[in-house]
Structure formats: C-alpha cells, structure tokens
VEXLUM-296018 format. One line per 2 residues: for each residue y, z, x negated of C-alpha. Coordinates in steps of 0.1 Angstrom, whole numbers, always signed. Each point is the difference from the previous one (the first is absolute). Layout:
# residues N
Y Z X | ...
# end
This chain:
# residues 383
+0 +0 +0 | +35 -3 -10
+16 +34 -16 | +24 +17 +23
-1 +32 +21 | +4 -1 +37
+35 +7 +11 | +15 +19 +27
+15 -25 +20 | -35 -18 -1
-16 +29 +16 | +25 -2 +25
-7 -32 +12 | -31 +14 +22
-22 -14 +28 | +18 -4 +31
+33 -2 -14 | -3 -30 -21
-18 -37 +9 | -17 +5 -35
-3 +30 -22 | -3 -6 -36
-32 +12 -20 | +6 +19 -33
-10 -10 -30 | +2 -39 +10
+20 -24 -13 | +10 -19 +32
+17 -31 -1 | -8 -13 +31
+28 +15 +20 | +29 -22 +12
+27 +30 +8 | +16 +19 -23
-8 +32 -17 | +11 +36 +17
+22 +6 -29 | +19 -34 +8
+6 +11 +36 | +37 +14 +5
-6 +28 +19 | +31 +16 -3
+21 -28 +2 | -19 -7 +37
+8 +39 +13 | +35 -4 -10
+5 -35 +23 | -20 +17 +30
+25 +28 -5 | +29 -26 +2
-18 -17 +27 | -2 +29 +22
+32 +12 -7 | +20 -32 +5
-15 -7 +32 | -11 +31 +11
-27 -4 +32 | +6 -43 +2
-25 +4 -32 | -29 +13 +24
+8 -22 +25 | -15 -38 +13
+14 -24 -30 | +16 -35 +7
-31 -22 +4 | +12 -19 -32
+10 +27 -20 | +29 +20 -5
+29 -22 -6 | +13 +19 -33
-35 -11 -20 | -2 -34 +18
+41 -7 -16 | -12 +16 -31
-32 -20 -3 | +17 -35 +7
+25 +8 -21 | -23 +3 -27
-17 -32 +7 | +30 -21 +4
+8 +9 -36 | -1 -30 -19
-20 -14 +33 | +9 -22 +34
+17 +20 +27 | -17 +31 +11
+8 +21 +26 | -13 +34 +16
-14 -24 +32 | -26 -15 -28
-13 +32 -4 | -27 +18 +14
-9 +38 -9 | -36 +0 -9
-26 +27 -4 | -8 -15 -35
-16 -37 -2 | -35 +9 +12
+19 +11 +34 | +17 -31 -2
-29 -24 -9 | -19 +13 +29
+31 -2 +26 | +6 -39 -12
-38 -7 +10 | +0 +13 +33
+37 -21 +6 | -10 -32 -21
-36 -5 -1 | -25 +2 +24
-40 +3 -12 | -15 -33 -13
+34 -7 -18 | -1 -13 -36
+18 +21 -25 | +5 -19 -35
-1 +24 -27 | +0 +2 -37
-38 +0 -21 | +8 +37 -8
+20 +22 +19 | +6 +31 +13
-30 +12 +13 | +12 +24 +28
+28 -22 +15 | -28 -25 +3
-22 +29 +15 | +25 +2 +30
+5 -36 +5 | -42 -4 +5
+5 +31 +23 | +15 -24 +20
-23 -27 +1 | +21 -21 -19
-19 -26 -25 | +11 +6 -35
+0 -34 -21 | +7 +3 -38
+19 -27 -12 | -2 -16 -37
+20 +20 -26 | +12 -10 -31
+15 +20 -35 | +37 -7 +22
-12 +14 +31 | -16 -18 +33
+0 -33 +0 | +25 -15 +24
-24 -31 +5 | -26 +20 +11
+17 +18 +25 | +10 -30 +14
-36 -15 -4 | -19 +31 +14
+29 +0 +34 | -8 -35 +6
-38 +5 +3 | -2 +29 +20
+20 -14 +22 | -18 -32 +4
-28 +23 +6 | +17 +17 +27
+10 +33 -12 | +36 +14 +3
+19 +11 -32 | +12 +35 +8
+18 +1 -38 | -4 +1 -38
-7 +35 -14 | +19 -3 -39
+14 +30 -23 | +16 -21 -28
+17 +31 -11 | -20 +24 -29
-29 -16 +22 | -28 +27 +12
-24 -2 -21 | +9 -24 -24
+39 +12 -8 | +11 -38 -4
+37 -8 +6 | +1 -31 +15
+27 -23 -16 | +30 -13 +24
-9 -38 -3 | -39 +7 +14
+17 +23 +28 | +28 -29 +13
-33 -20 -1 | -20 +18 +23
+29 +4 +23 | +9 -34 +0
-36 -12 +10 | -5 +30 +25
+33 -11 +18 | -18 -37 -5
-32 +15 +15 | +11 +26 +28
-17 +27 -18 | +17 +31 +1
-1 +25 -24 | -2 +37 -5
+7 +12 -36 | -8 +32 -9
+29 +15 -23 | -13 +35 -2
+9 -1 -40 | +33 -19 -1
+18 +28 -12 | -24 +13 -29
+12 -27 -24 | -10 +17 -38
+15 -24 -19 | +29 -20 -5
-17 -36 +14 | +22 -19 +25
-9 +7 +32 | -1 -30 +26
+9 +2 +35 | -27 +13 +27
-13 -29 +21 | +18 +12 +28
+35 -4 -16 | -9 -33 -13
-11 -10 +34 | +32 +21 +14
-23 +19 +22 | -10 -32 +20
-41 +3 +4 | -3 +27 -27
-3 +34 +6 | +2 +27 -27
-16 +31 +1 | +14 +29 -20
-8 +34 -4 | +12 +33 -16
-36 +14 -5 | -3 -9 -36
+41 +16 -8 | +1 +24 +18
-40 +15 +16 | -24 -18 +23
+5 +30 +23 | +31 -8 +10
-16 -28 +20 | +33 -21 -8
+9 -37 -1 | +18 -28 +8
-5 -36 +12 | +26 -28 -5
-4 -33 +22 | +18 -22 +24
+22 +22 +27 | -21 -18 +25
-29 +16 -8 | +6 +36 -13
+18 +5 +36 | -30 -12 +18
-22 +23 -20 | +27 +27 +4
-1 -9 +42 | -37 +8 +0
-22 +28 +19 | -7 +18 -33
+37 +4 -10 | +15 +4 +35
-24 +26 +7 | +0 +17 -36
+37 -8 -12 | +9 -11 -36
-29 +7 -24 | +4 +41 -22
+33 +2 +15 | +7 +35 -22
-14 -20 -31 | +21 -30 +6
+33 +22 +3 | -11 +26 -33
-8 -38 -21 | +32 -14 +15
+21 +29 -17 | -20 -5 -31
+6 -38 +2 | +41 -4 +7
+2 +29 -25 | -10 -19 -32
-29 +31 -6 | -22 -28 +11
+5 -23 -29 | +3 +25 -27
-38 +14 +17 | -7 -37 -10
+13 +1 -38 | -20 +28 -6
-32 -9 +22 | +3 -38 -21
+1 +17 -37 | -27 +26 +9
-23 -28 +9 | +12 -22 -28
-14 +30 -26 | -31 +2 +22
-9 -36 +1 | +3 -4 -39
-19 +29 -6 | -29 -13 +21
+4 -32 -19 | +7 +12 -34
-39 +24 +8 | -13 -39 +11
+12 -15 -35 | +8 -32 +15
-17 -26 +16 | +14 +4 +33
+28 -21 +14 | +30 +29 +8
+15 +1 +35 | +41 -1 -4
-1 +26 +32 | -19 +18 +24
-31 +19 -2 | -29 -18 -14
-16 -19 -27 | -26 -26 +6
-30 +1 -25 | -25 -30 +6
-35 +6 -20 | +2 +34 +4
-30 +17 +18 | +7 +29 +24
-32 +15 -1 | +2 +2 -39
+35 +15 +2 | -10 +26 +24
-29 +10 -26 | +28 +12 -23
+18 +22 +26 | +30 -28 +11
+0 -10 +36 | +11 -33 +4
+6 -23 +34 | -30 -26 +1
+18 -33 -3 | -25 -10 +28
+19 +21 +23 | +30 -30 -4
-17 -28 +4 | -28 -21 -14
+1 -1 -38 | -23 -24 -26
-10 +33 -17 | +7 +36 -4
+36 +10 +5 | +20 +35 +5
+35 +8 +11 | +12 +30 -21
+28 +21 +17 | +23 +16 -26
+22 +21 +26 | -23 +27 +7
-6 +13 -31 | +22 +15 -28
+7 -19 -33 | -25 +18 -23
-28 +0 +31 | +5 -36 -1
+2 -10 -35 | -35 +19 -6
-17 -15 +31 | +10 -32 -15
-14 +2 -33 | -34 +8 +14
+3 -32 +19 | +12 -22 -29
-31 -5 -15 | -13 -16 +31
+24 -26 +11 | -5 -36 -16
+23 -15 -24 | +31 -17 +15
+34 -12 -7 | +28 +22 +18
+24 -25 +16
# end
C-alpha cells in the first residue's frame, strides 16, 4: 500500500453521510471530486450567513423557477466576457449537470432517440442518458477531438434508418476521462456541420474553469454557436463541493423559459434556492475567483506530483482532473495498493487503459502512488 496514515477528515467521511467513503491505506485515484481538504468550508458558512442575513425568510422560501435573478446576472455576466451577448434569461439555475442532463432528456428526447456521443466519455452522464432509453452512438474520434465528418455521417444514417436525433453528448473542455482540450478550429467545425445537420448539441463544461496552465482557452461551443442549438451545462461541484447540488445551464431564451415553465419547477421553484443566494454573494464579491486561484495552483502542484511519481510517458492534461494512461492495466495497478478508474468504464478501448484522478489525493500521496505505477505503463512520447 502507499505510506500515509489515515486522517481525521477521512474518518469523517462515514456511511450515510457521504456517496462514497474512502478506505485507508489506498491510494485511490479513481475519484473525480476533489479532496475534503480542497473543500472551502468556511468560506461556504460565511455566504449562508450572508445569505440569510440579507434576505432574511425570502432564503427559505419557493425560488424563481429559473433561479434567483442576482446569480443568473452574475452568471451571464461571466459568460459574456469576451463571448456573444448573454443575458440572465439564458440562464437556468441547475442542480449540478447530472440534474440538468436528466431534465433535457425528459424535454428533448423521447426513448428510442439516437444520442451521438464521443468513443470515451463520461461514463455517468452517459449512465443517465441510457436511463432514458436513449441510444447512445459513439462517433469517430481523432487526436483533435470528434470528427465533424462523422457526426455528420453517423446523423444521416440513423435517420435514414428512421430513428430521431435527440442530440450530440460532447465535453471538449479538460474532457472526462481523457483531459483533451479541444482546439478552437475543430470546435467552429463541429458547430458549423451540426447547424449543417440539425444536430443539437449539449456540451458538458463541468471543468471550464479549472484551466492549470497558461494555454489559450477557445470559446465553449455554445458561444461559438451564440447559444443557437448548443446548450452548455456548468456546474459548481468541482469549485466549490458536489453537495451544494449547484449549476447552471446556458442556452437559447427559448428554451431555458420553457424548462423553467415546467411541472417540476413550478411546483418546486428555482433549484437550492438558499445555495443559489450564499454562491451569489460569493460570486458578485470577487471571493469566487480568488477560491479559483488558489483551487487552480493546488491542483497544478498535485497534477505534477502524480506525473513527476509516473516519470513520463503520459500525455499531461492542461486542466481539470485526470490523466489518461493507455496500456496500463487496472488490475495490475490495484495489486500495488492504487485504485484507478477502469478505462472500460469510458468507453471501448483497443487495450488496457486507466484514468488517474489527481484531485483527491495530496501531493506526496500522489507522487508515491505514481511511482509504483511507473514501471508498468509502456513507453510513449508525451505530446
């Protein structure tokens, strides 16, 4: 096993509390959330505090089936920097993107419908698109991304075979689990030939914001396409805590008020109301970014420290949470005392493949858990 005492917030995190508790003594890297000594605990109590004491019993009440108004501005704002025109009516408040994913298949899709997705991708969001009934189609990949082409290609033949394109499933952002950033020239392609091909698309954006180094970042999809066809789905779980059960989608007005007009909302109101209005204060307050300058290095240190362990031969993700090792065998890692995600979990692969996590663990955790995987991953050249 990997050196390293259990510690106490770890014993903490108990059954019935937590989704998943970890085990001590392990080395996990499979975990794609961030560690309980990245989550800001204090700085969350202090914005409830705010929350409550700004607006006093309207943060207990029914929500705007939307979202409050002060995150929507907020949110747009932040989009429209450097973007199209963005304004709080393209915003829906989410309940993070899983909440969203699974609202945009019961409004756009109907069981049977084709949804075109990448060869690997993120294996729960696909989880709750098959919950559906929805047929999930990979579409040809390259080094760039997916193949424009063959999104094209694979629209036109299910629909000659009669099926319904409900939308194509993409995260060309720190991609789950491969961490490619997808260049801006292959992202105005698949736009262009979706427009071309009436194929909708929902991009998943859930690491947009955990840029690690200082590569130009291109537009999302959805301000390329100026929010005509693509919806992007945002989320605060991997800033801020999956328990606040927080996000945000951006898309055509048109849509985010008829998802806003529906049963669930207009029964329910706006999505964690009181979370909206504590994030909101932490947002307009500029505490938001600086959480994001000091969540960026941390995982900057922890990244290099897994891949320093590794000693190369892995191609390093410019953001987000994972590194994509091909050749690697999960079963063999395990037998050292590092957990890995099974790269079978993503997709089918043409041999053995992991997805290491490197925001779970703390630097010197990770460093050691990767230098008793190095001698098992095949030669390669980093790109």
């Amino acid at each position: 096993m990997v050196p390293g005492g259990p510690r106490p917030h770890r014993r903490r995190w108990i059954a019935g509390i937590v989704q998943a508790v970890a085990e001590d003594g392990v080395a996990d890297l499979g975990p794609g959330y961030l560690d309980p000594d990245l989550l800001p605990t204090g700085l969350i109590a202090s914005a409830y505090e705010e929350a409550l004491a700004e607006y006093g019993a309207a943060a207990l009440s029914y929500g705007e089936n939307q979202g409050v108004l002060p995150l929507r501005r907020a949110l747009a704002a932040r989009a429209a920097t450097g973007g199209p025109s963005c304004g709080p009516e393209h915003v829906l408040v989410t309940a993070g993107t899983s909440q969203a994913l699974h609202l945009l298949t019961t409004t756009l899709a109907e069981p049977g419908d084709v949804v075109l997705c990448e060869p690997l991708s993120y294996d729960l969001g696909l989880r709750i698109l098959a919950d559906r009934g929805l047929l999930l189609r990979p579409i040809a990949s390259d080094v760039e991304g997916p193949d424009p082409q063959a999104m094209a290609e694979a629209a036109r033949a299910h629909r000659r075979a009669g099926r319904r394109i409900a939308f194509a499933y993409l995260m060309p952002t720190f991609h789950n689990p491969t961490g490619l950033l997808v260049g801006e020239r292959r992202r105005r392609e698949l736009v262009a030939v979706a427009r071309e091909n009436d194929i909708p698309i929902v991009e998943d954006d859930a690491y947009t914001e955990l840029r690690l180094d200082p590569v130009a970042m291109p537009p999302s999809l959805a301000e390329l396409a100026e929010y005509d066809g693509v919806i992007r789905l945002c989320t605060f779980s991997k800033t801020l805590g999956p328990g606040l059960r927080l996000g945000w989608m951006l898309a055509d007005p048109a849509l985010t008020g008829r998802l806003a007009a529906g049963g669930l909302l207009t029964s329910g109101g706006g999505l964690n109301h009181l979370a909206s209005l504590a994030v909101t204060a932490l947002v307009t307050s500029g505490r938001y970014d600086h959480r994001l300058v000091r969540l960026r290095r941390e995982l900057r240190v922890r990244r290099d420290a897994l891949v320093s362990g590794l000693g190369g031969g892995v191609d390093v993700p410019s953001g987000g949470f994972f590194l994509w090792v091909p050749g690697l065998c999960p079963e063999a890692a395990e037998r050292t005392g590092v957990r890995v995600a099974d790269g079978s979990r993503f997709g089918r692969t043409p041999g053995p493949a992991v997805r290491l996590s490197y925001s779970f663990n703390p630097p010197g955790e990770l460093a050691a858990a990767g230098r008793r995987l190095s001698p098992m991953i095949p030669h390669r050249t980093t790109v």
